[in-house]
TORDREN-748125 format. One record per residue: chain; residue number from 1; z, y, x of N, C-alpha, C in turn. Coordinates in Angstrom, 3 decimals, padded with zeros to 6 digits, m for minus. Layout:
N
REC unit pos      n.w      n.v      n.u     ca.w     ca.v     ca.u      c.w      c.v      c.u
REC    A NUM        Z        Y        X        Z        Y        X        Z        Y        X
...
END
This chain:
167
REC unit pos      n.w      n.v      n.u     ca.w     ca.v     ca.u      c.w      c.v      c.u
REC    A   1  061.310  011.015 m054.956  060.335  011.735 m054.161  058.970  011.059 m054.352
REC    A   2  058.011  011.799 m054.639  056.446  011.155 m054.971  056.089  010.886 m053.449
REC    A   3  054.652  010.270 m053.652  054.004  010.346 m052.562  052.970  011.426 m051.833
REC    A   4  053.072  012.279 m053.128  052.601  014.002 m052.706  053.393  014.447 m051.690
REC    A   5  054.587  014.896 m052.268  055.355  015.081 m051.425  056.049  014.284 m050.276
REC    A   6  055.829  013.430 m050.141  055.932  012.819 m048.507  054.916  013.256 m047.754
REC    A   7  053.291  012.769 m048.515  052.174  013.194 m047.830  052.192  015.207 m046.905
REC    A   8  052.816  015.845 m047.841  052.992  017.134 m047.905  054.047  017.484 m046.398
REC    A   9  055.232  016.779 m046.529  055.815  016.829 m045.435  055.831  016.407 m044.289
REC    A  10  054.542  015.553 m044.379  053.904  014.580 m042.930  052.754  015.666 m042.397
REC    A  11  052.149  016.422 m043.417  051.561  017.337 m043.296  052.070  019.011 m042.802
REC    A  12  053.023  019.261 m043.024  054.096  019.974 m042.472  054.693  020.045 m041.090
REC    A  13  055.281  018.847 m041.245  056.166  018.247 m039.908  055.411  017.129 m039.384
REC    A  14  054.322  016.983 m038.785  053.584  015.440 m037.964  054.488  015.002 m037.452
REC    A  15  055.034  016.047 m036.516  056.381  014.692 m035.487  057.490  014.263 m035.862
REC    A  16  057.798  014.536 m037.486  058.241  012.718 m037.714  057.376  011.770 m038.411
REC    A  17  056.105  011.871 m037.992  055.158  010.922 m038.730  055.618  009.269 m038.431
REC    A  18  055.599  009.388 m036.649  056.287  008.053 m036.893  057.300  006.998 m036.841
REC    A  19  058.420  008.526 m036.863  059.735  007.881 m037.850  059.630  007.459 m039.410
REC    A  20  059.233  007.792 m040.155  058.478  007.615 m041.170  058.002  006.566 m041.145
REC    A  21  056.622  006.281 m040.521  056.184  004.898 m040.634  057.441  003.491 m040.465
REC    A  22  058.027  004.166 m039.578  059.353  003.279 m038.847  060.212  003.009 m040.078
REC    A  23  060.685  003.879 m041.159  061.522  003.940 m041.918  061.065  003.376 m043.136
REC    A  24  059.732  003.699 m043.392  059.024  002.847 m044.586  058.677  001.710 m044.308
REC    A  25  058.413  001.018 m043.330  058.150 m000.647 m043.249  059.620 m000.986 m042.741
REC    A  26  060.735 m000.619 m042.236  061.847 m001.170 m041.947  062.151 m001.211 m043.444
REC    A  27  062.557 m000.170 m044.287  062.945 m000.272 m045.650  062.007 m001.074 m046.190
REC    A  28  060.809 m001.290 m046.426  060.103 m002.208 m047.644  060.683 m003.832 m047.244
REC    A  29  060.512 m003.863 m045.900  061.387 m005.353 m045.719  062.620 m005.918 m045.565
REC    A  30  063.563 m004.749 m046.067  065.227 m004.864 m046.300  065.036 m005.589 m047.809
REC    A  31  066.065 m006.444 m047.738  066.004 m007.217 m049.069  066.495 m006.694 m049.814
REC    A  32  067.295 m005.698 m050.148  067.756 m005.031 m051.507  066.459 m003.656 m051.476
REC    A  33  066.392 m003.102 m050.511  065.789 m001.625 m050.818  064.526 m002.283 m051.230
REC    A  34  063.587 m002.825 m050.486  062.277 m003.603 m050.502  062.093 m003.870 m051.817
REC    A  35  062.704 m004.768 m052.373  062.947 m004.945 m053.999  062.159 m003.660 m054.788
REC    A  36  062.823 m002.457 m054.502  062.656 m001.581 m054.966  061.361 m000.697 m054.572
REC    A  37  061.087 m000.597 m053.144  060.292  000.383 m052.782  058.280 m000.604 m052.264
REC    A  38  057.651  000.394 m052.808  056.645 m000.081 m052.788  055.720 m000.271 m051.466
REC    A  39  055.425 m001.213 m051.292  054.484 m000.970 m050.358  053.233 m000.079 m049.654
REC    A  40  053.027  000.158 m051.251  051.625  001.252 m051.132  052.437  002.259 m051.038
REC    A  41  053.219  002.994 m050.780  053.725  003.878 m049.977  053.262  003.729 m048.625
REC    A  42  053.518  002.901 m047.914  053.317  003.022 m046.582  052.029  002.981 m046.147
REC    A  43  051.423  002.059 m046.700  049.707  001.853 m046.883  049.485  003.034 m047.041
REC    A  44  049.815  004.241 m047.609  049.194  005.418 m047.797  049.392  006.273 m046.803
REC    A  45  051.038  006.351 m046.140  051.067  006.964 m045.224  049.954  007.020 m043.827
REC    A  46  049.654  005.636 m043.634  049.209  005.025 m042.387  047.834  005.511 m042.517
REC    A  47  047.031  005.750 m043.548  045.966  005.896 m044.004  045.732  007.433 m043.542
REC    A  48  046.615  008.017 m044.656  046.508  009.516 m044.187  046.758  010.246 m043.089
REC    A  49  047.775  009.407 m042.227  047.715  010.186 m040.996  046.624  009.451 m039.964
REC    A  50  046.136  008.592 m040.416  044.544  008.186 m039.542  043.700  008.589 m039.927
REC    A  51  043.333  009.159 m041.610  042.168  010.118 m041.877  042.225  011.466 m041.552
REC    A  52  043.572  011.824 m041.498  043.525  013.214 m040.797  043.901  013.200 m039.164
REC    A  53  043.921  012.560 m038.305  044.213  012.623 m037.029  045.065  012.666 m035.951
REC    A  54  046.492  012.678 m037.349  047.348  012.772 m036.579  047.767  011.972 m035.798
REC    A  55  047.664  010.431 m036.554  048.366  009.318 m035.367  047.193  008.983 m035.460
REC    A  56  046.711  007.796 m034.658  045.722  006.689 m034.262  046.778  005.024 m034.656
REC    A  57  045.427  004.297 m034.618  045.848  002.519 m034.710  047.097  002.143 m033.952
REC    A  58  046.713  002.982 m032.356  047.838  002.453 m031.645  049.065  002.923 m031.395
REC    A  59  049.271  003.793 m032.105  050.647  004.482 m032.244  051.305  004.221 m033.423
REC    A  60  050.357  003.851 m034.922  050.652  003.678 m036.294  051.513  002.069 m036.066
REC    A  61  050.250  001.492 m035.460  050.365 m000.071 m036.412  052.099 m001.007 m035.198
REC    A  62  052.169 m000.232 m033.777  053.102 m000.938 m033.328  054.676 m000.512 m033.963
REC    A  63  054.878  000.440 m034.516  056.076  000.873 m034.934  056.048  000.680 m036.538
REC    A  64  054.935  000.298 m036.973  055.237 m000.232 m038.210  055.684 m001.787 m038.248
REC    A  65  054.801 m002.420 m037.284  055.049 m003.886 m036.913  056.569 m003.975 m036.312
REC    A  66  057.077 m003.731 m035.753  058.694 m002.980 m035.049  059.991 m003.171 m036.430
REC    A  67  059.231 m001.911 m037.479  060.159 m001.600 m038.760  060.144 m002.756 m039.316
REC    A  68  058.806 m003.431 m039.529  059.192 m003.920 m040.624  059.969 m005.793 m040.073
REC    A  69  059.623 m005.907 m038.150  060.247 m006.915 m038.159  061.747 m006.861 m038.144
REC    A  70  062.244 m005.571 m037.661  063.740 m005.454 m037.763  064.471 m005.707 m038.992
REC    A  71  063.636 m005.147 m040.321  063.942 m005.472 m041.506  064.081 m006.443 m041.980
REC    A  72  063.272 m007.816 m041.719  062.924 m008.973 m041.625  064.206 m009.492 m041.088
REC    A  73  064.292 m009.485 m039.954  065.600 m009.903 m039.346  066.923 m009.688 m039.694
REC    A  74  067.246 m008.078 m039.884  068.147 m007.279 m040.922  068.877 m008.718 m042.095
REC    A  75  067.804 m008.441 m042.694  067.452 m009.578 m044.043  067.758 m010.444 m043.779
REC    A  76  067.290 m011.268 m042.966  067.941 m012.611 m042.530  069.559 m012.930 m042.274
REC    A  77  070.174 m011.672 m041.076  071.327 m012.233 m041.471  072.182 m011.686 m042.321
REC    A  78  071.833 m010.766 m043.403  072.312 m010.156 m044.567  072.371 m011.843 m044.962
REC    A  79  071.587 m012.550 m045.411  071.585 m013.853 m046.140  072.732 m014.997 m045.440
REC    A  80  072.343 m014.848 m044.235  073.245 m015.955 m043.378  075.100 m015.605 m043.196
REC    A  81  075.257 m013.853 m043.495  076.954 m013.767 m043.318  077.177 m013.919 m044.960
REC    A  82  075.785 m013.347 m046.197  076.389 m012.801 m047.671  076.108 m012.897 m048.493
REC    A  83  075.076 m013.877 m047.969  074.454 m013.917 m049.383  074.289 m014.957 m049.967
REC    A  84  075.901 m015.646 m050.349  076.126 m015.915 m051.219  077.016 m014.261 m052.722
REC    A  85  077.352 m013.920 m051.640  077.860 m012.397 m052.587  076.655 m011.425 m053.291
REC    A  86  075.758 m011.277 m052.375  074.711 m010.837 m052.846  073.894 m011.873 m054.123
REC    A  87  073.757 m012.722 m054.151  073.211 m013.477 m055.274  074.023 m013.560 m056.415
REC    A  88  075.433 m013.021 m056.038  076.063 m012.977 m057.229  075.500 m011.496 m057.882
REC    A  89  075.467 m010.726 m057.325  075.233 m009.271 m057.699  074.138 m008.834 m058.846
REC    A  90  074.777 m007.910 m059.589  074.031 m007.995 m061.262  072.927 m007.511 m060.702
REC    A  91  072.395 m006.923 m059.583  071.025 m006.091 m059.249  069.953 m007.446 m059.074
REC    A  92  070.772 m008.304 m057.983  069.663 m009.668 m058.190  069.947 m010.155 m059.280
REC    A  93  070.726 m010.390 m059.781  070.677 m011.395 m060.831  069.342 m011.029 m061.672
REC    A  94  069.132 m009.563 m061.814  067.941 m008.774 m062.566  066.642 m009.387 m062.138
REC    A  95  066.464 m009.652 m060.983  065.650 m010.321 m060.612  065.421 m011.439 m059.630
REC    A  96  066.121 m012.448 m060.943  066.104 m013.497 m060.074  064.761 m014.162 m060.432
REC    A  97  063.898 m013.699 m061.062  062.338 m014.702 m060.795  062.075 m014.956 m059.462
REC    A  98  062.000 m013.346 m058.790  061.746 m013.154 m057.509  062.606 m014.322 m056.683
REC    A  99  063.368 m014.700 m056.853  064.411 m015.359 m056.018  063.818 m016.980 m056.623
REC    A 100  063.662 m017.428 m057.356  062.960 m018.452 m057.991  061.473 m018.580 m057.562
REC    A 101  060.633 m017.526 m057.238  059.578 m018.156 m056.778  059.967 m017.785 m055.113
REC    A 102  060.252 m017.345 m054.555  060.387 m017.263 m052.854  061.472 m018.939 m052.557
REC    A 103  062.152 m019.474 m053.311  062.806 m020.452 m053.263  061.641 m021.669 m053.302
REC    A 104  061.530 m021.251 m054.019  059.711 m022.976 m054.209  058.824 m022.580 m052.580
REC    A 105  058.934 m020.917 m052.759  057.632 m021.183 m050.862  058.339 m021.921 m049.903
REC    A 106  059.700 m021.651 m050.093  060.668 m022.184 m049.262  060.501 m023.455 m048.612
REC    A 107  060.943 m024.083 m049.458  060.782 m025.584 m050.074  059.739 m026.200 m049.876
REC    A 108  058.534 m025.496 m049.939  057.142 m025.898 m049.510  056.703 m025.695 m047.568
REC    A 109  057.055 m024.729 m047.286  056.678 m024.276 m046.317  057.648 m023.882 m045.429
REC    A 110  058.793 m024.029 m045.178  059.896 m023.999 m044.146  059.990 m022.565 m043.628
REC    A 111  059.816 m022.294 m042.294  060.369 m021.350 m041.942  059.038 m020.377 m041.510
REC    A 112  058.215 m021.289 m041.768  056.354 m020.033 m042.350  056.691 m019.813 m043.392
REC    A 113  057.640 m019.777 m044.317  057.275 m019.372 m045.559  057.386 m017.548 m045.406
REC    A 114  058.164 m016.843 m044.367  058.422 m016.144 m043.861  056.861 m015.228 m043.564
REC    A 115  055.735 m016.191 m043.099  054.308 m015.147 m042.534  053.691 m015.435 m044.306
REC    A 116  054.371 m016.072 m045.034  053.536 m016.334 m046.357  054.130 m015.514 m047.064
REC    A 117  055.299 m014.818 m047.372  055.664 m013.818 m047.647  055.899 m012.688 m047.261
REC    A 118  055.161 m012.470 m046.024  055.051 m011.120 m045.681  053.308 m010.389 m046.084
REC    A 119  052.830 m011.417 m047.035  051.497 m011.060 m046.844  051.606 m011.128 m048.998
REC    A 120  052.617 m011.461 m049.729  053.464 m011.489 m050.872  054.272 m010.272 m051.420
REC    A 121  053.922 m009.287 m051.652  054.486 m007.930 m051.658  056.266 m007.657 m052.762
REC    A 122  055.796 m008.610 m054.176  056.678 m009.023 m054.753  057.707 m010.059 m053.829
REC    A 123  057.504 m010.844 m053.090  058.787 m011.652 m052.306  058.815 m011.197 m050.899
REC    A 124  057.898 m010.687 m050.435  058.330 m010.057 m049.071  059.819 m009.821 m048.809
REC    A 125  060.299 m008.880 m049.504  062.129 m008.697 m048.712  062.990 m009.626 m049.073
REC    A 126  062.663 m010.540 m049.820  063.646 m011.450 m049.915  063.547 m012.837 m049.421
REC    A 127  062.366 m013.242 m048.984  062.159 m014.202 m047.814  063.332 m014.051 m047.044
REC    A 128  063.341 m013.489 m045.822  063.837 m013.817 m045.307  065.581 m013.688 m045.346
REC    A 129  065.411 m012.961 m046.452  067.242 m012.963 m046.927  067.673 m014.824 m047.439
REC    A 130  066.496 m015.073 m047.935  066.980 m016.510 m048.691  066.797 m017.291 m047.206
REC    A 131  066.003 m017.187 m046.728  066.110 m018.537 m045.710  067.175 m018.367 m044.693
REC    A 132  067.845 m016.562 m044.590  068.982 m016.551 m044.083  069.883 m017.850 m044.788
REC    A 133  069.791 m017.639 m045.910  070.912 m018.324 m046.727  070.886 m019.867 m046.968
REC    A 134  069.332 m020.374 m046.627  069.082 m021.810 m045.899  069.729 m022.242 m045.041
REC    A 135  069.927 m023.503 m044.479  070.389 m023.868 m043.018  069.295 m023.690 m042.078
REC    A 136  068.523 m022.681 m041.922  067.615 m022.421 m041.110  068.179 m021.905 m039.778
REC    A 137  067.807 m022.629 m038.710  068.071 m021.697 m037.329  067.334 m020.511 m036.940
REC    A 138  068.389 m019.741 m036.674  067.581 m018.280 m036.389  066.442 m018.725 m035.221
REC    A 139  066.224 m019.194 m034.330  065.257 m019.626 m033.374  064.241 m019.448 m034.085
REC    A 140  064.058 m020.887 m035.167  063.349 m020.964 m036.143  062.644 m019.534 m036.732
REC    A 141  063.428 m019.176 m037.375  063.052 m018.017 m038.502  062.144 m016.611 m036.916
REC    A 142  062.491 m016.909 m036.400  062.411 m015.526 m035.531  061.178 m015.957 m034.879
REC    A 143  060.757 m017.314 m034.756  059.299 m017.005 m034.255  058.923 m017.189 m035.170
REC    A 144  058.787 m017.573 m036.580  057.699 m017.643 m037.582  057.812 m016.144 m037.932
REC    A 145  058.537 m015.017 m037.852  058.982 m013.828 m038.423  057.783 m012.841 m037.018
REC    A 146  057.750 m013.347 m035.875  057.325 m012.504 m035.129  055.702 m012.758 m035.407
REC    A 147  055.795 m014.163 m035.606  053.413 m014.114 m035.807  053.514 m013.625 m037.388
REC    A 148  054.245 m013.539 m038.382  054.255 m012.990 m039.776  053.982 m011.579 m039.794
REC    A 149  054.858 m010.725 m038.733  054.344 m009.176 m038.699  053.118 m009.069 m037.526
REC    A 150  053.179 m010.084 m036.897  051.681 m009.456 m035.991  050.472 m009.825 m037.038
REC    A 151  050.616 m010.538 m037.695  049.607 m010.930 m038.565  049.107 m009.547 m039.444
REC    A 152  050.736 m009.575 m039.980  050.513 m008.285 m041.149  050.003 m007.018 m040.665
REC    A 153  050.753 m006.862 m039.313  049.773 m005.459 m038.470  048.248 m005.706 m038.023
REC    A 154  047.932 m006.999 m038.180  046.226 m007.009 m038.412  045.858 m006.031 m039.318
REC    A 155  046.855 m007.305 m040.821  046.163 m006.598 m041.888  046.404 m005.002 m042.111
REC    A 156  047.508 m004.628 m041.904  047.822 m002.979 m041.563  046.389 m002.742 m040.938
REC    A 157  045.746 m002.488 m039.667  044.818 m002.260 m039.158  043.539 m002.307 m039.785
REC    A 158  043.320 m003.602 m040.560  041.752 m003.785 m041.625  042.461 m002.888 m042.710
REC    A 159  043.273 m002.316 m043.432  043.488 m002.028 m044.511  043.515 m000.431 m044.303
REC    A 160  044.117  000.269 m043.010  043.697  001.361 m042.507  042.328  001.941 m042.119
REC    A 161  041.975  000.789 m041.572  040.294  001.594 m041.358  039.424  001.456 m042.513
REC    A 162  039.501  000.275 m043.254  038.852  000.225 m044.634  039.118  001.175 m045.436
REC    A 163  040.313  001.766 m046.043  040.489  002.613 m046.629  040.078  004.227 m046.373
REC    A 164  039.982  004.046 m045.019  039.775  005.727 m044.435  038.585  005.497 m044.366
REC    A 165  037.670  004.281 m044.370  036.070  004.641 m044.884  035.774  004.725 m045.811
REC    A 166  036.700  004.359 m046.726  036.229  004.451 m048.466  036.472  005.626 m048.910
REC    A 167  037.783  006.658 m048.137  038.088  007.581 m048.494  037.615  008.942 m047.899
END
């Protein structure tokens, strides 16, 4: 599915605009789908339904901040029950750079490495799958995970209004 056609059906149907938002930042920060799905998807969504009127800041940016921390968390204990199974899996194995450089932020930066890869579009979903798979305490991971998406729903917010003035 393009992003025409999402745009097209947000345009269609508004009231699931922000299930949608909900579903695209929960998915970009699931560690297998995320992998896959782009960010600027959602960046676009958020954009277009604030240049055309449908949602506002304060309806967009808290249910994106919501998706994408559940995902975050999701992720985490995907890592902490499996992922050692998952790292076996030929899909990561495909990309294990990704898993090689989110391992060094690791290593550097503990359980912030989490607000340092949420602002990392390439390691975003797999942060917090690997530090699941650290001896990290969830305590730990869950407040560096909660100022990581309030942060990012800043940047959601500067990246929404910037764009809808450029556009």
């Amino acid at each position: 599915m393009s992003l025409d056609a999402i745009l097209q059906f947000i345009s269609a149907n508004s009231e699931y605009a922000l299930v949608l938002i909900f579903v695209f930042a929960f998915c970009e920060s699931l560690v297998v789908v995320g992998s896959i799905l782009s960010s600027a998807i959602l960046f676009s969504i958020c954009v277009f339904l604030y240049n055309n009127g449908i949602l506002n800041l304060n309806s967009i940016v808290p249910i994106a901040v919501i998706g994408a921390h559940i995902g975050d968390t999701i992720s985490f204990y995907i890592g902490k029950k499996s992922g050692d199974i998952f790292l076996n899996m030929t899909f990561i194995k495909k990309r294990q750079h990704i898993i090689e450089k989110a391992n060094r932020f690791i290593k550097r930066f503990g359980p912030y490495t989490v607000v340092i890869g949420r602002w990392v579009p390439a390691i975003r979903p797999v942060v917090p799958f690997l530090l699941g798979i650290s001896e990290m305490k969830f305590l730990n991971f869950y407040k560096a995970a909660v100022l990581a998406v309030l942060t990012w729903g800043v940047g959601l917010i500067i990246l929404t209004t910037g764009l809808s003035s450029i556009l």
